[in-house]
C-alpha positions in Angstrom: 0.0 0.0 0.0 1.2 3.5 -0.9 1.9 6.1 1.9 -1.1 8.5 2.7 -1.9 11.0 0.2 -1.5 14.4 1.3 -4.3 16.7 -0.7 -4.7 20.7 -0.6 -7.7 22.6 -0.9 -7.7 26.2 -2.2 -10.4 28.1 -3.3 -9.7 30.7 -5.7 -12.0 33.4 -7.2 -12.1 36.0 -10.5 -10.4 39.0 -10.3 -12.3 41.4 -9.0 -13.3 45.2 -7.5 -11.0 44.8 -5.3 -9.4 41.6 -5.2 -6.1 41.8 -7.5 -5.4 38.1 -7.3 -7.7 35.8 -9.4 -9.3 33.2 -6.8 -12.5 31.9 -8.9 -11.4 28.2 -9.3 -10.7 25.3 -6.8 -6.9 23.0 -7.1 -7.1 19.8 -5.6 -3.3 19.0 -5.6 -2.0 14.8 -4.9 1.7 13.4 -5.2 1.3 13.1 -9.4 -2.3 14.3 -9.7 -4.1 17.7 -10.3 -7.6 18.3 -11.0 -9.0 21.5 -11.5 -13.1 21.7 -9.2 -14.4 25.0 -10.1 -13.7 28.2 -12.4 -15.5 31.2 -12.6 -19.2 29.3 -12.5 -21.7 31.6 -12.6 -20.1 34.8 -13.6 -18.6 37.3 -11.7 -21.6 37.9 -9.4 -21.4 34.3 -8.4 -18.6 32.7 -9.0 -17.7 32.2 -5.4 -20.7 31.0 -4.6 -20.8 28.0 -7.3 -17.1 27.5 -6.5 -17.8 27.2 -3.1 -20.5 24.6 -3.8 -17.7 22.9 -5.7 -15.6 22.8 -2.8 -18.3 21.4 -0.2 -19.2 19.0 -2.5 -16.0 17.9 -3.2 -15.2 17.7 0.7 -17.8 15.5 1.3 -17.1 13.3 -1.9 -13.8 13.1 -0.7 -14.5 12.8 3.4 -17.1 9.6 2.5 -14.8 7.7 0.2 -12.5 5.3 2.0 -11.4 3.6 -0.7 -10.3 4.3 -4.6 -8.8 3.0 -7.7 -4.8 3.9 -7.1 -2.3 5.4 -9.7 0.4 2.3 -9.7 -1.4 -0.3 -8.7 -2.7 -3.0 -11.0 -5.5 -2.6 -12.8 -8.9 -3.2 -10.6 -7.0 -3.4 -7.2 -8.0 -0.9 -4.3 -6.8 1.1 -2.1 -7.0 3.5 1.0 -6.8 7.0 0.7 -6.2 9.5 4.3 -7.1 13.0 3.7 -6.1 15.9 5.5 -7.8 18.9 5.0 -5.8 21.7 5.4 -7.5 24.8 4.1 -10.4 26.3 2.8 -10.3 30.1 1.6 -13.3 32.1 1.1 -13.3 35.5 -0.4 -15.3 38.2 1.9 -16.4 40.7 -0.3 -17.0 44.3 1.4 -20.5 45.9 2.0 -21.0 48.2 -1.3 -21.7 51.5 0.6 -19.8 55.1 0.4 -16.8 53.2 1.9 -16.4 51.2 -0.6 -16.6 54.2 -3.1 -14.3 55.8 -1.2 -11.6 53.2 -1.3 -12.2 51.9 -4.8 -12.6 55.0 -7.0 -12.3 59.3 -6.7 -15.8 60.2 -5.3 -17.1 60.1 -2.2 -20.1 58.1 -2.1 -21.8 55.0 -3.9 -24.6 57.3 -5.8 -21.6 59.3 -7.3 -19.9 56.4 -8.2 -22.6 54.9 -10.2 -23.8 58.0 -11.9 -20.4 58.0 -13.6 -20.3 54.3 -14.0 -23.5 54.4 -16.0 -22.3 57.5 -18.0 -19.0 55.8 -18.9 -21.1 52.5 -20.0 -23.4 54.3 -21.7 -20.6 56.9 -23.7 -19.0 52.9 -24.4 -22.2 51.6 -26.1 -22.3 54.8 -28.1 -18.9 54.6 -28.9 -19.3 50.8 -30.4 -22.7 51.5 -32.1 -20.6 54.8 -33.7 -17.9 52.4 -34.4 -20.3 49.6 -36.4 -21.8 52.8 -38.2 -18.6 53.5 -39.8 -18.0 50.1 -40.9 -21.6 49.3 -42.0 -21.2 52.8 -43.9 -18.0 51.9 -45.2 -19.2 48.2 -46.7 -22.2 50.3 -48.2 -19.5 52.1 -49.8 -17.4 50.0 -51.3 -20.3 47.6 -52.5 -21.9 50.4 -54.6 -18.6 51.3 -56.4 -17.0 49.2 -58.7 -13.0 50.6 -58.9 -10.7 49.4 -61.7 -7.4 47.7 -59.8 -3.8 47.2 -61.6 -3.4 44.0 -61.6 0.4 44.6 -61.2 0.2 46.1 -58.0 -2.3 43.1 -56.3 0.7 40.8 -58.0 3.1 42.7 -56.2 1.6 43.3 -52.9 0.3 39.6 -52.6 4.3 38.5 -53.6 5.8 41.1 -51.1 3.1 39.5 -48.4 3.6 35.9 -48.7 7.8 36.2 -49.2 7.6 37.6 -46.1 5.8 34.6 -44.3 8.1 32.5 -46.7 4.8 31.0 -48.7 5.1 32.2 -52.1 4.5 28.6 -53.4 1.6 28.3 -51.6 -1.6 28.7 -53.7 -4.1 28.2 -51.3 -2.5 30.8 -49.4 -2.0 33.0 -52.2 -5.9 33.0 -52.9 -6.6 33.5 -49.5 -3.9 36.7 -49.2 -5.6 38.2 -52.6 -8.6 38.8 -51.8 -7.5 40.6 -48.9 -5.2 42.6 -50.6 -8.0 43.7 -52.9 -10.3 44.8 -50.0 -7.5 46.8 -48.7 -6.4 48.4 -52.0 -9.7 49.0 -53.1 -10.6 50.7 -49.4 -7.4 52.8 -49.9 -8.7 53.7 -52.9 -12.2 55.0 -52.1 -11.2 57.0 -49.6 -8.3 58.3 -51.4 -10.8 59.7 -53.8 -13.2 61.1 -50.7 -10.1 63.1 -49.2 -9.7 64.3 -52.7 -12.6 65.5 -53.2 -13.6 66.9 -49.3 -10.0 68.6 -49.1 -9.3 66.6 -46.7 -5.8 68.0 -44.3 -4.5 66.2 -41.7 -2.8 68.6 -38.8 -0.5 68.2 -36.4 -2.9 67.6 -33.0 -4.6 65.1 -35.3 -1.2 63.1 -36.3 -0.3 63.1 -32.8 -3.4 61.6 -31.7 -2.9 58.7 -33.8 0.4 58.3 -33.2 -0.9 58.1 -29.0 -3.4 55.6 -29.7 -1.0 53.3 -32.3 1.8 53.0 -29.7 -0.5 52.1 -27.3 -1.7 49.5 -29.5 1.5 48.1 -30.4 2.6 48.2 -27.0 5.8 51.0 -27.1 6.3 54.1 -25.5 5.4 57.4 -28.1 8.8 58.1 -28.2 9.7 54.8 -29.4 7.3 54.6 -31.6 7.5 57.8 -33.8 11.2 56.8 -33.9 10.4 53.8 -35.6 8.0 55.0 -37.9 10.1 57.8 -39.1 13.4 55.6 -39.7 11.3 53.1 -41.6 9.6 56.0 -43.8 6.0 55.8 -42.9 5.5 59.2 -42.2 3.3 59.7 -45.5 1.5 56.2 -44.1 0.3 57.4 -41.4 -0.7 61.1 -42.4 -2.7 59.0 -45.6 -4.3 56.6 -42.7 -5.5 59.5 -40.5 -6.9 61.6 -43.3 -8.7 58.7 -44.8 -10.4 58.2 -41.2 -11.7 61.9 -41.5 -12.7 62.1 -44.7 -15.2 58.6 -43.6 -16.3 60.4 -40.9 -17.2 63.4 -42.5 -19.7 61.2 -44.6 -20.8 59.6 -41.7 -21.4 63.0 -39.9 -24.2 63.1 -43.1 -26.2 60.6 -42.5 -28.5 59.7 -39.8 -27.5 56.9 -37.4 -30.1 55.6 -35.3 -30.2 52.6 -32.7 -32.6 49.7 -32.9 -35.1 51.8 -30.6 -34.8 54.7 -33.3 -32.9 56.5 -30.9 -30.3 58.8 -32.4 -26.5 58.7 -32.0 -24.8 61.9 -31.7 -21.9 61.0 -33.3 -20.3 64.6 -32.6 -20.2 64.1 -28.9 -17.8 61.2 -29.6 -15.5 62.3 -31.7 -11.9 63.2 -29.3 -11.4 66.7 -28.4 -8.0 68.0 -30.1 -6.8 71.5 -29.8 -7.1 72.7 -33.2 -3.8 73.7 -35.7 -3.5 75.7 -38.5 -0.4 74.0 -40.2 -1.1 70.9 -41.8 1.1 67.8 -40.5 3.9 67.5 -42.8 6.1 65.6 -40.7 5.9 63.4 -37.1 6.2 65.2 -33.9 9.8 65.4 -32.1 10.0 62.4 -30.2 
């Protein structure tokens, strides 16, 4: 007979308001085995409860079995199992009251705090429905135009794509990387012709912007980012990039976006706030 089996309990649960650790799933842990009890059942607003159901259940399975089927022992042979118990954690959540305002946010009590939770959720759900405007608006577009492409440059993009992934000889690939290429070129395209044709200028508090939100996205500090950008030679890139996104969303400022309850979307209200220039950007900011 093996020597007794010593098994741990912990109880763990999402992270939360106020919890930084993530404790919303149970580790039984045995000399060889692991089995994973509970994780995150029934959403944040209940996960400890259904993981603490989890653990009961467990304990009990567990405290009634006095005998089990063995890792290392032959096939259909028994054995008995000693468990000690040596903890079970329970996360105590605090009373949601102006305390808890207090100490989780900037205001000083629970009414102001959910007044600006609502606004910010609701200014969110604006922000997306704004968002699938623009790109319902800009399929529209490009399914009502029909735009003549070289087929020189889709040969040369598609080549310059796939020798970079080191797949140039493969056709399915290919096919797939094409059509793709096409969507984007023909997009460029469009809205090439739209900035054209609104005057389109792209200024300095507007580069900027986009510069903030792409280093951001890629991870790197602004510095480090419009370094990169202008030793590879992508100022042009980006200028092009931000003036296409204006010229979209001065069409979309002319047309009438509506929810599914008919409600309107100011789209105004969500666009930034940027200090307005006069000179138009003709180069990136000094990093």
């Amino acid at each position: 007979m093996p020597k007794d089996f010593s098994l741990q309990f912990c109880s763990r649960s999402h992270t939360g308001k106020v919890k930084r650790n993530n404790e919303d799933y149970l580790r039984i842990h045995q000399n060889g085995f692991l089995a994973a009890i509970a994780d995150g059942m029934g959403g944040t607003d209940f996960g400890e409860v259904a993981s603490q159901i989890a653990v009961d259940a467990s304990i009990e399975y567990l405290a009634n079995t006095t005998s089990t089927k063995l890792l290392k022992k032959p096939a259909g042979e028994l054995g008995n199992v000693k468990v000690n118990l040596k903890a079970v954690k329970q996360r105590d959540l605090p009373e949601i009251d102006d305390a808890f305002a207090k100490l989780s946010s900037e205001f000083e009590t629970l009414a102001e705090l959910k007044a600006d939770l609502a606004t910010r959720l609701t200014k969110l759900k604006q922000m997306q429905q704004g968002a699938q405007a623009r790109d319902l608006l800009l399929e529209k577009l490009l399914s009502s135009v029909e735009i003549p492409l070289p087929d020189e440059i889709i040969k040369d993009e598609v080549d310059d794509h796939l020798e970079k992934e080191g797949k140039l000889d493969d056709d399915k690939h290919r096919a797939e990387v094409n059509e793709e290429v096409k969507k984007t070129i023909t997009r460029e395209f469009l809205l090439d012709s739209i900035v054209k044709a609104e005057s389109v200028a792209v200024n300095e508090g507007e580069l900027t912007e986009y510069l903030l939100r792409a280093a951001a996205r890629y991870g790197m500090s602004p510095d480090q980012f419009i370094k990169e950008v202008s030793q590879a030679g992508q100022v042009s890139t980006m200028v092009a990039e931000v003036a296409r996104a204006k010229a979209l969303a001065q069409v979309l400022g002319r047309v009438d976006v509506v929810d599914k309850s008919g409600n309107k979307i100011d789209l105004e209200a969500l666009r930034p706030q940027t200090s307005p220039a006069s000179e138009p950007a003709q180069s990136l900011p000094e990093a």
